[in-house]
C-alpha positions as CSV (number, residue, x, y, z in Angstrom):
1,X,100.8,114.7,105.1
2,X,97.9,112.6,104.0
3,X,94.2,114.3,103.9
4,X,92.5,112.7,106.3
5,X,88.4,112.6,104.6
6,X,85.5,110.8,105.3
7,X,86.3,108.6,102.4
8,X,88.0,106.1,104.6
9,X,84.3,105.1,105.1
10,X,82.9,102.1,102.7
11,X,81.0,103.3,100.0
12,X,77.7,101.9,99.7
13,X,74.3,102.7,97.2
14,X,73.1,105.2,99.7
15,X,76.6,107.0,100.1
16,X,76.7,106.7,96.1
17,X,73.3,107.8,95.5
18,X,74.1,111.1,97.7
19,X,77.3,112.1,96.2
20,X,75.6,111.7,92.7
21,X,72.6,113.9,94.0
22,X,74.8,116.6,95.3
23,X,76.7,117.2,91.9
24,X,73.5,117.0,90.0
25,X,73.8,113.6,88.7
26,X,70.5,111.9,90.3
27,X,67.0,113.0,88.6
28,X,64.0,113.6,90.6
29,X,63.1,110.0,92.0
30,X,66.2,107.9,90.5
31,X,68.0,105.6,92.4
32,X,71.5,104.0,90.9
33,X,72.2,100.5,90.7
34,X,75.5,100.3,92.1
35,X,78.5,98.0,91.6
36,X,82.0,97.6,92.7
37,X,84.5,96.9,89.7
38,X,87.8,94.9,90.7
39,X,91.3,96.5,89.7
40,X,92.2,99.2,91.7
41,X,94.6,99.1,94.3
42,X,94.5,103.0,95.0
43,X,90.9,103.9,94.7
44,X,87.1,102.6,95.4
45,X,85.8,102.1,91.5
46,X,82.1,101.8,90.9
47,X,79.6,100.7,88.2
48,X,76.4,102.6,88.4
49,X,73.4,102.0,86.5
50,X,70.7,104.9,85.6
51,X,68.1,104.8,83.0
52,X,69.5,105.2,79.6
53,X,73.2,105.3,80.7
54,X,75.9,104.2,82.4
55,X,78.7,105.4,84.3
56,X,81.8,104.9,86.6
57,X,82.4,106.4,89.9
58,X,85.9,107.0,90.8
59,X,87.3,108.0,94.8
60,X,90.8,108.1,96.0
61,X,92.1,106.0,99.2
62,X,94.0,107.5,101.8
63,X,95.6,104.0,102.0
64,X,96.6,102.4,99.1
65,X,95.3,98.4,99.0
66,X,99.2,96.5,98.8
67,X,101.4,94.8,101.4
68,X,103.4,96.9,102.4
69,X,102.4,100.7,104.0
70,X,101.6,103.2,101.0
71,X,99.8,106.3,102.0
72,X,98.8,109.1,99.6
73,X,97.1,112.5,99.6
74,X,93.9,111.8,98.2
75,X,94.1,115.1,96.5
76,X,95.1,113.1,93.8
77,X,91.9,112.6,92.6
78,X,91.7,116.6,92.0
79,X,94.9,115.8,89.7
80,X,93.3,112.8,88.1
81,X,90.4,114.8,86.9
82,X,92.6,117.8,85.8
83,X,94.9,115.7,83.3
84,X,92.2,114.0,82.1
85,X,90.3,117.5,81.4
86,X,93.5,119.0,79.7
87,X,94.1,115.8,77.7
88,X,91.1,115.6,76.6
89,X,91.1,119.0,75.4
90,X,94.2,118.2,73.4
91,X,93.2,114.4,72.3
92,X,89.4,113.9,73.2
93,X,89.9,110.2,71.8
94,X,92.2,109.7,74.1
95,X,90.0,110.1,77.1
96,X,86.9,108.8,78.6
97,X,83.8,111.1,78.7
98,X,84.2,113.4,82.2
99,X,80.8,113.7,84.1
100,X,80.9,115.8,87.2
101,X,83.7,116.0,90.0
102,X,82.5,116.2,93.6
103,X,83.7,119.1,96.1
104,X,83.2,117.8,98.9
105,X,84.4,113.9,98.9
106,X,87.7,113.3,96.5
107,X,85.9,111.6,93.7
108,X,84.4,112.2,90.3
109,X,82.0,110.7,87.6
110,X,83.0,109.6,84.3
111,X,81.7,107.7,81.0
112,X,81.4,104.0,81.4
113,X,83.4,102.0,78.9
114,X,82.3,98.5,77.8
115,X,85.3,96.1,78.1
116,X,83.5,94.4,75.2
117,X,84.6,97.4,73.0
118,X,86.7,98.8,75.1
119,X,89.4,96.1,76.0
120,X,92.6,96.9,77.9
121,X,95.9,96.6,76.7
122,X,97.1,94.6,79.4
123,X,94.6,91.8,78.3
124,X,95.7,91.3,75.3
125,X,99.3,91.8,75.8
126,X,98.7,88.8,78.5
127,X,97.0,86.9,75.5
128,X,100.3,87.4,73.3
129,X,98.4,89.8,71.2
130,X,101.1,92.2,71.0
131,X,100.8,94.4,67.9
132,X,103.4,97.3,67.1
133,X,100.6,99.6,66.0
134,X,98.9,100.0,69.4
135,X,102.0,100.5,70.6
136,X,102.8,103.5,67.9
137,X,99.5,104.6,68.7
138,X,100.1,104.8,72.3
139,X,103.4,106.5,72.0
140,X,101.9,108.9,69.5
141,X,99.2,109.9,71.6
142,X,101.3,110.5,74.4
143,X,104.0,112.3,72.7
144,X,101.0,114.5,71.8
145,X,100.4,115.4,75.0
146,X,103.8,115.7,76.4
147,X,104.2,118.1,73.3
148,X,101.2,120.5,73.5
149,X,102.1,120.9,77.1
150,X,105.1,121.6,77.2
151,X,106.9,124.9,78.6
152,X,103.3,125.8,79.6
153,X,103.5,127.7,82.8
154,X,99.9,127.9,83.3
155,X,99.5,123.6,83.5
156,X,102.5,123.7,85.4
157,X,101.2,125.8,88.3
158,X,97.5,123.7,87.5
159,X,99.9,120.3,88.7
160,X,102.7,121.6,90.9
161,X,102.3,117.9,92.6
162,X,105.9,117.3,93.5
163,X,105.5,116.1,96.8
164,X,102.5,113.9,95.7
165,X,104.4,112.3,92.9
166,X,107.2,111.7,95.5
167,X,104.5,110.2,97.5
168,X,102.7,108.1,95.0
169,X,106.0,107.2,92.2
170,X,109.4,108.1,93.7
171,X,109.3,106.8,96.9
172,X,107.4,103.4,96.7
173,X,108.8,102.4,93.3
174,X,112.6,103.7,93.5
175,X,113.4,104.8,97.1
176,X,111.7,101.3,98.1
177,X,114.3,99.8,96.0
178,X,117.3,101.7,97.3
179,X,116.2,100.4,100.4
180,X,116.3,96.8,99.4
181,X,119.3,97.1,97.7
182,X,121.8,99.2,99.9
183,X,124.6,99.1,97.4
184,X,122.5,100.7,94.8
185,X,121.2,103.4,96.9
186,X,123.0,106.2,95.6
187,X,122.4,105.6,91.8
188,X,118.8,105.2,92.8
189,X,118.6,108.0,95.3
190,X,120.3,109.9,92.4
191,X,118.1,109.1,90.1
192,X,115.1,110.2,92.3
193,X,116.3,113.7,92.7
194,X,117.3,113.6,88.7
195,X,113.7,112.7,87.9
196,X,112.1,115.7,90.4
197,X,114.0,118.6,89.4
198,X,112.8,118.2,85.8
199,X,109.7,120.2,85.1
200,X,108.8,119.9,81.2
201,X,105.6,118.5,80.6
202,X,102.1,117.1,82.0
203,X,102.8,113.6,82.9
204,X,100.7,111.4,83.7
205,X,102.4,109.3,86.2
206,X,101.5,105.7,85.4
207,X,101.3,104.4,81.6
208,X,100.7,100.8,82.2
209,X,99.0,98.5,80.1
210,X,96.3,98.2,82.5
211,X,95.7,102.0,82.3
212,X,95.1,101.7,78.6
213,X,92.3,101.1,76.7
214,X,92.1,100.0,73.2
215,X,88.7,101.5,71.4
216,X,87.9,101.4,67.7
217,X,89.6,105.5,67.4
218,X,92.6,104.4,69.6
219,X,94.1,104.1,73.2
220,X,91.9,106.1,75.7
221,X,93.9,106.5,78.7
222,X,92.8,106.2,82.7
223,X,94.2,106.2,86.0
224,X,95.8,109.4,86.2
225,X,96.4,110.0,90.1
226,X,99.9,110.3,89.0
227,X,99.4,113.3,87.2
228,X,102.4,115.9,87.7
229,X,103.7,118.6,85.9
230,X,107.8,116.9,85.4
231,X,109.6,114.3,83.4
232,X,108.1,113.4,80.3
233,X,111.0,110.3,80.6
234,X,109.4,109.0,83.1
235,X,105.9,108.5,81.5
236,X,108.4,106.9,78.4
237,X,110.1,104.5,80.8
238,X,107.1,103.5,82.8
239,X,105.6,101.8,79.7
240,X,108.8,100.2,78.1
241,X,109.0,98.8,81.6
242,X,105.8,96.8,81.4
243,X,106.3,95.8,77.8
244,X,110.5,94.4,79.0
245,X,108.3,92.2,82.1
246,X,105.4,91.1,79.9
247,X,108.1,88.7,78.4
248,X,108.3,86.6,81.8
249,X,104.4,86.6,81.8
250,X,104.1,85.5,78.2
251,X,107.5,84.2,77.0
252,X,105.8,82.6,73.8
253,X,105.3,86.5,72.5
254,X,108.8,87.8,73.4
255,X,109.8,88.8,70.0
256,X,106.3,91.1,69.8
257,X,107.0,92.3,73.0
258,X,110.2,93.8,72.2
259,X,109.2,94.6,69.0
260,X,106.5,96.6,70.5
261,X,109.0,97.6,72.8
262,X,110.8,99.4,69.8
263,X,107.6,100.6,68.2
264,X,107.1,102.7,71.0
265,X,110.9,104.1,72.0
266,X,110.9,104.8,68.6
267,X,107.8,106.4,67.8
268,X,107.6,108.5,70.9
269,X,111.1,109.6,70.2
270,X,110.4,110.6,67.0
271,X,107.3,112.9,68.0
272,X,109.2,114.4,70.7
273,X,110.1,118.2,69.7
274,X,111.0,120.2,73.0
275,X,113.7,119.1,74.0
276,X,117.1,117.2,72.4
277,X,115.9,113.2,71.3
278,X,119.2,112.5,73.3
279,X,118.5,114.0,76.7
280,X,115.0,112.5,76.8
281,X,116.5,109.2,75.6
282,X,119.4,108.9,78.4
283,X,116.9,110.1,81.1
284,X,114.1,107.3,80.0
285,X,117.1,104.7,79.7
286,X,118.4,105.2,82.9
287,X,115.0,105.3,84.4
288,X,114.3,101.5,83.3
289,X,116.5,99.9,85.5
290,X,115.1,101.6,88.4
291,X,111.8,100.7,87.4
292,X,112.4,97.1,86.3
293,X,113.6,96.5,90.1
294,X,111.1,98.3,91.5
295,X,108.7,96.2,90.2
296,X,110.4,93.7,92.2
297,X,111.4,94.7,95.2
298,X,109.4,98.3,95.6
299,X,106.0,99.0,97.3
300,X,104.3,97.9,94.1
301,X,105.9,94.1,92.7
302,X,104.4,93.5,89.6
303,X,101.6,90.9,90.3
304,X,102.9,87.7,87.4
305,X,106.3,87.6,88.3
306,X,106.4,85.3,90.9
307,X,108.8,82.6,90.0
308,X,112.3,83.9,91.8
309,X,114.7,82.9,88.9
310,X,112.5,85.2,87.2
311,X,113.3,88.1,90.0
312,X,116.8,87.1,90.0
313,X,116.6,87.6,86.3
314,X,115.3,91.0,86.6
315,X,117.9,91.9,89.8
316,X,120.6,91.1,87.5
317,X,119.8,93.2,84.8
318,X,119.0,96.1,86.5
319,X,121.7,95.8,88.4
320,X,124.0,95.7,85.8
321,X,122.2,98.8,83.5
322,X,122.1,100.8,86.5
323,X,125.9,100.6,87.2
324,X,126.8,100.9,83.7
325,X,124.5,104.3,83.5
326,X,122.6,103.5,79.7
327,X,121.8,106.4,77.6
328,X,120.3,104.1,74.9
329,X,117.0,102.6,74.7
330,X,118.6,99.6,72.2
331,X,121.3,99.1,75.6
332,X,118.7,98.3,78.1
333,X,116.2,96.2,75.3
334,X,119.5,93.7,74.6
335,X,120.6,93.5,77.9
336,X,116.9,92.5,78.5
337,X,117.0,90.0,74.9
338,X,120.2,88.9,76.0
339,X,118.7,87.4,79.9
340,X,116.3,86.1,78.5
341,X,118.1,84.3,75.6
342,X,116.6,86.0,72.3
């Protein structure tokens, strides 16, 4: 059931200025300068000025901004704030500065970072600048987490969130699919119930480009509303995903894409110690599929792919790979090559 909350009201300065004074932000006579920043589909995200700093305010939407209906618990952003605490403990790189979380509203404060130094790696993936070492250093930074988190029954009770990642992941990306696609309902549905009995590590839900950004000591991470104590393939997948459909939004760097695309599998792989490299490897290859037609015909379609011989393109390989059942990375990256022609 979604939380119902008085932040299904607009923010504006004065709603801002009294959430910062009730968690202690707001000094005796400030007033913020306030301003919305563009992006989010799932939360209201805010710019606010005060003397000598700057920072972003973060709140969850009961109703997610897409097409199609997408509700969520806005308890999310209790989970949000949580994995970026633990992370940061682990990484503190990795994260951006945490301020204050509210109790009252579903929203905290964080550390403002400059695009000017801070510049996602969505950006410069759609600008062809595709460089295998951010993607090892993404992969190694996650694997790190995944790693020192693992079989770690105190963070798993912290982000028992199966029903909100079913919510928020499984049921708009794959179930959305299985819908659209009848015939592959039961690998899908199969694959959903595969992917939510699997408790191993913190995951952070969605490890997209546009989550990540790239600062002078490495990725920082954001966006964690996804946060759920589960399958560290999933986390794995979700970012080989965007690298495979990067290629349709700037064929001129396909070879970089897949070779960041190979970077990563192979890097994260490698730092991956709890479990067998195979079992993660098959789960995360199987995954893709699922996720490549989600971004096509789930809750969520992937905003550049537009052209529909690029969908069909997409359909067809997923298609196939989730018929044929990968357990290889490589298998799903030349199916991919081979669509595409490289």
């Amino acid at each position: 059931m979604v939380q119902s909350s008085s932040s299904t009201q607009d923010l504006d300065e004065s709603a801002i200025a009294d959430a910062l004074a009730r968690i202690g932000i707001l000094g005796p006579g400030e007033r913020p300068r306030c301003q919305p920043l563009e992006g989010g589909v799932s939360s209201d995200i805010w710019l606010i000025d005060l003397p000598g700093r700057r920072l972003c305010l973060k709140r969850a939407l009961p109703r997610l901004k897409v097409e199609q209906l997408w509700e969520a618990p806005v308890k999310r952003n209790r989970h949000e704030w949580n994995w970026l605490r633990v992370a940061g403990r682990i990484c503190p790189d990795a994260v951006p500065q945490l301020i204050a979380q509210d109790g009252v509203e579903p929203l905290f404060v964080m550390g403002y970072l400059d695009p000017a130094l801070f510049p996602s790696w969505k950006d410069q993936l759609r600008d062809g600048n595709a460089d295998p070492a951010t993607a090892a250093a993404v992969a190694t930074r996650l694997a790190m987490i995944h790693s020192a988190t693992a079989g770690d029954h105190q963070i798993a009770r912290m982000f028992g969130s199966d029903d909100d990642f079913y919510a928020i992941r499984l049921e708009p990306y794959l179930m959305a699919a299985a819908r659209a696609h009848p015939d592959l309902a039961e690998p899908l549905e199969q694959l959903v119930q595969d992917t939510a009995s699997i408790h191993l590590t913190l995951v952070h839900g969605d490890v997209s480009p546009k989550n990540i950004l790239i600062g002078r000591r490495g990725p920082v991470f954001l966006d964690a509303e996804c946060a759920w104590y589960g399958d560290p393939a999933f986390d794995l997948a979700f970012c080989l995903n965007h690298l495979l459909l990067k290629c349709l939004w700037t064929p001129t760097a396909v070879t970089r894409f897949l070779a960041c695309y190979d970077r990563l599998a192979d890097t994260y792989l490698g730092a991956a110690t709890w479990e067998p490299r195979e079992d993660l490897e098959a789960r995360a290859a199987l995954l893709l599929p699922g996720l490549l037609l989600a971004r096509v015909d789930g809750k969520s379609p992937v905003e550049y792919v537009t052209d529909e011989a690029d969908k069909a393109r997409i359909r067809r390989v997923a298609r196939s790979l989730l018929l044929d059942r990968p357990e290889r990375l490589d298998t799903v990256r030349y199916a991919w090559a081979a669509e595409l022609g490289v």
